[in-house]
N, C-alpha and C positions, 0 to 999 in steps of 0.2 A: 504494500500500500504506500503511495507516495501523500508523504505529511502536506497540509494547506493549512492547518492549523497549528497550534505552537502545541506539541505531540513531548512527554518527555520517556518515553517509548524508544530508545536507539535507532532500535528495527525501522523506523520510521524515517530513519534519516540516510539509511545507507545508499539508498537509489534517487533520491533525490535528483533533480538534472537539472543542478547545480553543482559546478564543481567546489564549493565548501558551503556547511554546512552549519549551524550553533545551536543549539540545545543547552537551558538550566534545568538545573534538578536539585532541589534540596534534600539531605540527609541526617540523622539523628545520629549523635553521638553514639561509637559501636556497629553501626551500622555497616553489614557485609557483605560486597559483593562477591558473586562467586565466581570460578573463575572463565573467563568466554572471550572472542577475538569479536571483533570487527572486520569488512568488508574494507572501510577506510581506515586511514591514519588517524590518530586524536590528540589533538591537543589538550591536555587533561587540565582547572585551572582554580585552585579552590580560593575561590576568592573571603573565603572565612573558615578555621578549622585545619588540622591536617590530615591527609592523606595519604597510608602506607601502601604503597604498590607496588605487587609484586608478581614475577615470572620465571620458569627455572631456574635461569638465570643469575637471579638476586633481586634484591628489594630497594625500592625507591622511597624518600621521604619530601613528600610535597606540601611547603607549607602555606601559609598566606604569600603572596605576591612570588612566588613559583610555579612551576607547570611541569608537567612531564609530559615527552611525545612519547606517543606509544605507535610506531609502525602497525601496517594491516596485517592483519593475519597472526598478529600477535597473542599469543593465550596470557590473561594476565586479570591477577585481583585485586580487589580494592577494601581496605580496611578504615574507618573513619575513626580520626580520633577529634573528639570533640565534634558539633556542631557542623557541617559542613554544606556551604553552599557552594556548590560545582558548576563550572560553565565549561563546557565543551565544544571544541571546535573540528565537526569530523571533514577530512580533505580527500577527495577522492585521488587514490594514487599518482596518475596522469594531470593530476592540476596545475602542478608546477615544478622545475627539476630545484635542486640544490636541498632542497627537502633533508633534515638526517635518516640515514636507514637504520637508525638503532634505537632503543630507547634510552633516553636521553632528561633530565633534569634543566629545566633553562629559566634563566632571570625572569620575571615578569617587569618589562619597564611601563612607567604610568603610562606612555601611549600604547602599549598591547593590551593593558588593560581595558583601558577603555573603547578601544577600536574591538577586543572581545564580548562589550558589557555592552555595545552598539549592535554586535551580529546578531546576540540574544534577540535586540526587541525588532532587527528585521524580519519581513516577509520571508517564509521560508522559500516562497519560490519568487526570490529579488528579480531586480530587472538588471538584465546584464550589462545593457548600455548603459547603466544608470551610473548613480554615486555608490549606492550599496555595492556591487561588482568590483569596485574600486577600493572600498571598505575591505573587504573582502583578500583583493589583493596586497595589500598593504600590510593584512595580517599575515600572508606565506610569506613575504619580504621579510618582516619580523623575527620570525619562527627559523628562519634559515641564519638571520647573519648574528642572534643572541649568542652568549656564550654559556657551555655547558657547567655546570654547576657540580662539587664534591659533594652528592649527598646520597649516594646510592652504595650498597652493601653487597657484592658480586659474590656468587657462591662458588666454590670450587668444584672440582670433579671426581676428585680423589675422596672413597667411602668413607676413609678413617677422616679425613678431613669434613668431609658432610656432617658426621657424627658431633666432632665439636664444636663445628657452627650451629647445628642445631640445640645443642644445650646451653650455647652462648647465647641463641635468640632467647631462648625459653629462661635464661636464669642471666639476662646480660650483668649486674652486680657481681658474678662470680671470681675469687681472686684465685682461680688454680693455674698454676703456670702450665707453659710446655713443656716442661719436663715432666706436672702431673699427669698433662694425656698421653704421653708419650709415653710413660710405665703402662695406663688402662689400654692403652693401644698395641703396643707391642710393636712400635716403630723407635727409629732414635728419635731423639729431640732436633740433632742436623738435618733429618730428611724430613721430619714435619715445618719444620720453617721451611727448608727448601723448596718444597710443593705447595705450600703456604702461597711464597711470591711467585710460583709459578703459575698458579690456580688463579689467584685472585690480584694479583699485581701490588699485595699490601702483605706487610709481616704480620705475625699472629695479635702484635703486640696495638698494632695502626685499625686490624680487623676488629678486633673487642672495641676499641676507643670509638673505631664508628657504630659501630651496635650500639654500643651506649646511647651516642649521640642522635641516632637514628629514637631509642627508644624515650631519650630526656624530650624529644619535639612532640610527642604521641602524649606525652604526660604532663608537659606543659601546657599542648591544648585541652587537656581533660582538665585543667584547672590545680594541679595536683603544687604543692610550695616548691619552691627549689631546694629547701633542707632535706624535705623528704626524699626528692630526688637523688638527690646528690647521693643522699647514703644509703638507699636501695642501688643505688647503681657501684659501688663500690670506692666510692671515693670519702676520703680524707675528712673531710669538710666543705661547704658549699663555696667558699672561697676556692679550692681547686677545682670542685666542677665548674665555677664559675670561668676560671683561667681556659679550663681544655676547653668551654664552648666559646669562646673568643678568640682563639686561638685560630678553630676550626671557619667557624662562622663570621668572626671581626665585630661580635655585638654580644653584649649579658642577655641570659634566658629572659629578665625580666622584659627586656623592649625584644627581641628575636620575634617575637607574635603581634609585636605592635602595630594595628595598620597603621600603612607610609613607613615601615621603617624603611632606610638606603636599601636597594638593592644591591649586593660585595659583589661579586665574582669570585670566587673560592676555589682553589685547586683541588518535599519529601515523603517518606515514607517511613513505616514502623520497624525498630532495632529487629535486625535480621536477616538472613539472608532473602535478596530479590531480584528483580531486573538486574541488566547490565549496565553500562553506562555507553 
C-alpha cells in the first residue's frame, strides 16, 4: 500500500515513488523493537531519549542530536532508553551515490535537524519540482558529507571472545581482568588481547570503557544520578566517570543529554515488543 496519509507503519513507506521518505513515531521508555530490515536505507534520529541499536555486528548508541544510518537490507534492533521520539528518514537505494554502505553513527547539525523535522510534516507524496524535492535533497547532501561518530561497540568473531563481550554487556561494572577470562577460557591472556584488536579494532581494556559508556547514555536517559552510575558501572567515584565520559565525549553526563548541547566529532506505542521502524 503506498502511504497519502502521515502512516507511522514503515511498511508504508518502502515503495513510496519518492525517492526519500520521513516518518515520526513516538516510543515509551523500554520500548523494543524487534529485530527486521528494511527495503531502504534509514536515517534513524531521536530527537528526545536514547536509542541502543543493534546488528550482528555490534551495537550502536544514539542519543539526542545523533542518528545512525542503517543500510537496506540490514537486520537490526532497537532498544529505547528513556522517552523516545524518533524521526526517520527512509532513502531508496538509487537516490543518490556517496550514501555510507555501512552503519554508521553521525552528528546531527541544527540544519539536518530541522530540514528532518521539515520532511516529517511534508506530503508524503511531495512535488518533485517543488521546494520539498529540494528539502529532501539537501538532507542526502547532509547524511553523506557529516562525520562518523565513536559510539558504536563492534562485536568480534572469535566464540571465546563473544562469551566475554556478552557478560561484559550483561554485567558492564565488572572489574575481572584478562587474565581472569583467560584462566575461565583456557586461552592465554596474549592471544585474547591479540584477537581482541583483531576482532574489534579496540583492546579488551578501550572494549569495557565503551560498554560502559554505551551503557552510562541508556541510564542517563532513564533519569538514573551519575553516582549511581558511576558505581554500578565500576568506577572509583563519579568524579572518574565523570573524567572517562569527557574524555570520550568532550562534555559531563550532566549536559551530554542536554538539548542544543555542541555537537564534538569524536574519534507511540505500549512498553514492548512491536512494529519496526
Amino acid at each position: 500500500m503506498i502511504a497519502t496519509m502521515r502512516s507511522t507503519d514503515p511498511v508504508d513507506y518502502q515503495r513510496v515513488p519518492r525517492p526519500v521518505a520521513a516518518m515520526a513515531k513516538d516510543f515509551r521508555d523500554g520500548h523494543h523493537i524487534a529485530p527486521h530490515s528494511h527495503e531502504r536505507a534509514q536515517l534513524i534520529f531521536a530527537v528526545e531519549g536514547v536509542m541502543l541499536v543493534s546488528t550482528v555486528a555490534g551495537s550502536w548508541a544514539v542519543p539526542p542530536q545523533r542518528a545512525v544510518w542503517m543500510p537496506a537490507g540490514v537486520t537490526h534492533e532497537i532498544r529505547m532508553a528513556g522517552a523516545v521520539a524518533m524521526r526517520t528518514i527512509y532513502v531508496r537505494p538509487d537516490a543518490a551515490a556517496g550514501l555510507p554502505d555501512r552503519v554508521r553513527v553521525i552528528a546531527v547539525t541544527s540544519l539536518l535537524r530541522e530540514l528532518t523535522l521539515r520532511a516529517c510534516a511534508l506530503p508524503v507524496l511531495y512535488d518533485e519540482a517543488g521546494p520539498a524535492a529540494k528539502i529532501m535533497t539537501l538532507i542526502l547532501d547532509e547524511i553523506a558529507a557529516l562525520p562518523t561518530l565513536a559510539l558504536d561497540l563492534p562485536l568480534p568473531h572469535d566464540a571465546r571472545l563473544r562469551r566475554i563481550c556478552r557478560a561484559l554487556r550483561a554485567e558492564p561494572g565488572s572489574t575481572r581482568t584478562l587474565d581472569d577470562w583467560a584462566r575461565e577460557t583456557g586461552a592465554s591472556t596474549r592471544t585474547l588481547a591479540r584477537r581482541f584488536v583483531r576482532d574489534t579494532g579496540l583492546t579488551f581494556a578501550e572494549w569495557r570503557q565503551q560498554a560502559r559508556l554505551l551503557e552510562a547514555m541508556a541510564r542517563l536517559a532513564a533519569g538514573q544520578p551519575v553516582t549511581r552510575i558511576a558505581l554500578d558501572l565500576g568506577y572509583d567515584s563519579p568524579s572518574a566517570f565523570t573524567a572517562m565520559f569527557r574524555r570520550a565525549l568532550g562534555t559531563t553526563p550532566s549536559r551530554y543529554l542536554a538539548r542544543g548541547e555542541p555537537v564534538l566529532p569524536v574519534g507511540g506505542g505500549p512498553t514492548g515488543t512491536a512494529s519496526a521502524t
